[in-house]
N, C-alpha and C positions, 0 to 999 in steps of 0.2 A: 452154910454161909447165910448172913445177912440178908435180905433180900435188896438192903439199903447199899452196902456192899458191890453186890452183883450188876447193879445197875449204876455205879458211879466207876468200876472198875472197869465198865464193858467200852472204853476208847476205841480199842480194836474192832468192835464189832459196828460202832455208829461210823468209824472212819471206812469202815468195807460198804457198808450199805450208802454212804455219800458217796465216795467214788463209784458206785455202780449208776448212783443217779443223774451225778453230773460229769462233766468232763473232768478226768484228772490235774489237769495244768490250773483248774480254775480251784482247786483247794490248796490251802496253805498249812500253815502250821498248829495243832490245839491251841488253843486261846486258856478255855476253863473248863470243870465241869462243876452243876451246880443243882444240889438235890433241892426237891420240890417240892412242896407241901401236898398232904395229901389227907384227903378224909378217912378213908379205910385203913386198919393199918396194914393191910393181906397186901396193898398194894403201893407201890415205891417207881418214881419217878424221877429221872436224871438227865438235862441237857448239857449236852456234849459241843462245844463250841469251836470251829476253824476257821482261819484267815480265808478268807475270801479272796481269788488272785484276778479274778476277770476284771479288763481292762473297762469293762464297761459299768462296772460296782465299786469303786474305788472307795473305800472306811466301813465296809458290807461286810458280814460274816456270816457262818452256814451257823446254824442250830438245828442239833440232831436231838429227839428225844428216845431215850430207850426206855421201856417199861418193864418192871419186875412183875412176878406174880407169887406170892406164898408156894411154895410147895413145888415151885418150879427150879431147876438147876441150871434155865439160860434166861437175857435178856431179849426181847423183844423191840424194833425197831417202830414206833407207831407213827412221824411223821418228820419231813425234813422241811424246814424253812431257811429263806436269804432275808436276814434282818439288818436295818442299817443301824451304823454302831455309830459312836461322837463324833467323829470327823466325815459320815457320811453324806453326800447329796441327798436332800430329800426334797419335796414337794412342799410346798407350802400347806397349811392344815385347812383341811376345804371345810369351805362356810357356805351355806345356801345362797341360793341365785339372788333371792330378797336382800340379802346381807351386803353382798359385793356390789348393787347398782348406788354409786354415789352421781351428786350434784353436777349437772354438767353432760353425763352421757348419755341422756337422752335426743336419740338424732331424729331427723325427717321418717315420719313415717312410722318410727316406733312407739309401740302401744305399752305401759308401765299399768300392769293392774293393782288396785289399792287392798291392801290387809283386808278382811274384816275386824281385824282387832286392832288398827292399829290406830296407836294412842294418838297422834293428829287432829279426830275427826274425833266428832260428837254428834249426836242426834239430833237432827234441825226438824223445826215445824212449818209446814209449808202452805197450810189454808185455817181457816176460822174451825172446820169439821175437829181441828186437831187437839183446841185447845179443851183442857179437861180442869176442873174445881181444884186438882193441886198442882196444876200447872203454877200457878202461882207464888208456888214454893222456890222456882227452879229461878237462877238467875238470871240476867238480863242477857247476858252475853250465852246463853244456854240455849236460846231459840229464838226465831227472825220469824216472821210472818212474809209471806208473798212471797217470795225469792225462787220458787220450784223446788229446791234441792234438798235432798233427805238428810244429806250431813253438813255440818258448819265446819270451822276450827275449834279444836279444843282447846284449853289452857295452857297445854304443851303444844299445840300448835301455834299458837301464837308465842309463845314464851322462846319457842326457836327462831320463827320467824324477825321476832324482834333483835336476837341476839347474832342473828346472821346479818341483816342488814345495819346494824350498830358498827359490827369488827368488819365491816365490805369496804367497799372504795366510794360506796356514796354514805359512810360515816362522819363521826367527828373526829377520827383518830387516820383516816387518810391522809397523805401527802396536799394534796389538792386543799382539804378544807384546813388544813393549818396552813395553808398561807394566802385563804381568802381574807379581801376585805373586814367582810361582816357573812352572817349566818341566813338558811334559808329560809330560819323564822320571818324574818324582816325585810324577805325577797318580795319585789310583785311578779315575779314569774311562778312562785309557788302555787301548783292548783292545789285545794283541801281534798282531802281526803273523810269519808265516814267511817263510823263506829271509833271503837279505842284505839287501834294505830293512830289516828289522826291528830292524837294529843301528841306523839312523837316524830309524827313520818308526813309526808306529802308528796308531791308529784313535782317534778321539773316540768315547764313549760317552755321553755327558752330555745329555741335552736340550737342557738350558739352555745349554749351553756354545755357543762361536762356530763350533765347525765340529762339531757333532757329525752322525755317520755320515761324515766326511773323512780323507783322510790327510793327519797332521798329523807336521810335524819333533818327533821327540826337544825338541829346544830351541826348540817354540814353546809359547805360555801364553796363559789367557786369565784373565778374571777369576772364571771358575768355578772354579776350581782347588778340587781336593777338601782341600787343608790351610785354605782360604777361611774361618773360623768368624765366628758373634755376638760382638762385642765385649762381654761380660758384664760393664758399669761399669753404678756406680750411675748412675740419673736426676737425683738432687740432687747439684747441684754442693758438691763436700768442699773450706773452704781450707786449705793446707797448714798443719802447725805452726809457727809462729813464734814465737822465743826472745827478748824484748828484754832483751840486756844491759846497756844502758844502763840499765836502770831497775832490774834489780837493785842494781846498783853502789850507783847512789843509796841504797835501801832500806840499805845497808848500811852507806853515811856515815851515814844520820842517825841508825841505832839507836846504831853509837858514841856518835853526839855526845852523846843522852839520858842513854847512862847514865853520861858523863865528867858530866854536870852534876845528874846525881843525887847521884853520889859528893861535888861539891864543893860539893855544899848540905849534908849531912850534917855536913860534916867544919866547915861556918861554926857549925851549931848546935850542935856542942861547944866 
């Protein structure tokens, strides 16, 4: 026999060796079996597949593998597995701790430590000792002077930052700044801001305003706007002037008519 054979016909012998392993009531019925690729040809490999009945595995099924060996006249049981099939419960696919902390869940007291690689951060320059003859090459946004700190923002760091604060709620595309007045360019509550945000972003000053102490887009608005005034109209309602033409007109036939019939009264009593 085969040894490819031996080991795809051996149902019998993976369905004894899973019932020995697991509770009987928790196996169901053969699903497959499905030969296996194998480097050597002396040796032949075949999973043996069954319904899985346990209330606590529901779309799960057993995988028994049995192994051949040249020269051999039985198959060998090498390892038994519960694998979830299409309809099973599974776990979501685990991703690093780094991966899963997003915006927001950082609470009192918790410490976030920064990559070494992570694309954010760039090499900052922090005294005169640092600057070297091709420093010169490097750009302006590349390195600061005086500031203490060893890293700045990168060009992705900023290129996010920008694009998070653009699509926020102190944007131009919020509820709020579509139906201000006018924009926080042309606010006097805006404080400036330095370096290159500052060409697009600023600071609320305002109390009262929607984000104030935030960084707010150039082209976002709120209803605080400092061009915002008292509408200084009267309390009594004023109605407009109105001209009735028609009634001049008239006034104006009938003074003719008077003095045409003044005249030809006159002119009967001579």
């Amino acid at each position: 026999m085969k040894i490819a054979n031996l080991v795809t016909d051996a149902r019998a012998l993976a369905l004894d060796a899973l019932r020995e392993s697991v509770p009987a009531g928790d196996v169901g019925a053969p699903i497959d079996v499905v030969l296996q690729d194998s480097d050597d040809a002396d040796v032949a490999i075949a999973i043996h597949t069954f319904e899985c009945k346990s209330d606590g595995y529901p779309g799960w099924y057993w995988a028994v593998a049995v192994v051949g060996i040249k020269g051999q006249s039985y198959g060998t049981v090498s390892e038994i597995n519960l694998l979830p099939g299409a309809q099973a419960l599974v776990p979501p696919v685990w991703r690093p701790w780094a991966d899963r902390v997003e915006a927001g869940d950082l609470g009192v007291g918790d410490l976030l430590p920064v990559s070494p690689n992570d694309p954010r951060l760039t090499a900052g320059f922090t005294g005169l000792d640092d600057l070297a003859p091709d420093l010169s090459e490097l750009q302006n946004n590349q390195w600061q002077l005086g500031l203490g700190r060893e890293q700045i923002l990168s060009e992705v760091g900023i290129s996010g930052a920008v694009k998070r604060w653009m699509a926020g709620q102190t944007g131009p595309r919020s509820a709020m700044a579509k139906s201000a007045p006018a924009d926080c360019s042309t606010c006097g509550f805006l404080i400036p801001i330095g370096g290159s945000l500052g060409q697009a972003f600023g600071m609320c000053g305002n109390e009262f305003g929607a984000a104030d102490g935030r960084i707010v887009a150039m082209s976002y608005g709120c209803g605080a706007h400092s061009s915002v005034v008292v509408d200084e109209t009267s309390p009594v309602p004023v109605v407009e002037l109105v001209v009735d033409d028609v009634a001049d007109e008239l006034e104006t036939v009938d003074s003719s008519a008077s003095v045409d019939e003044a005249e030809q009264s006159q002119e009967d009593a001579t």
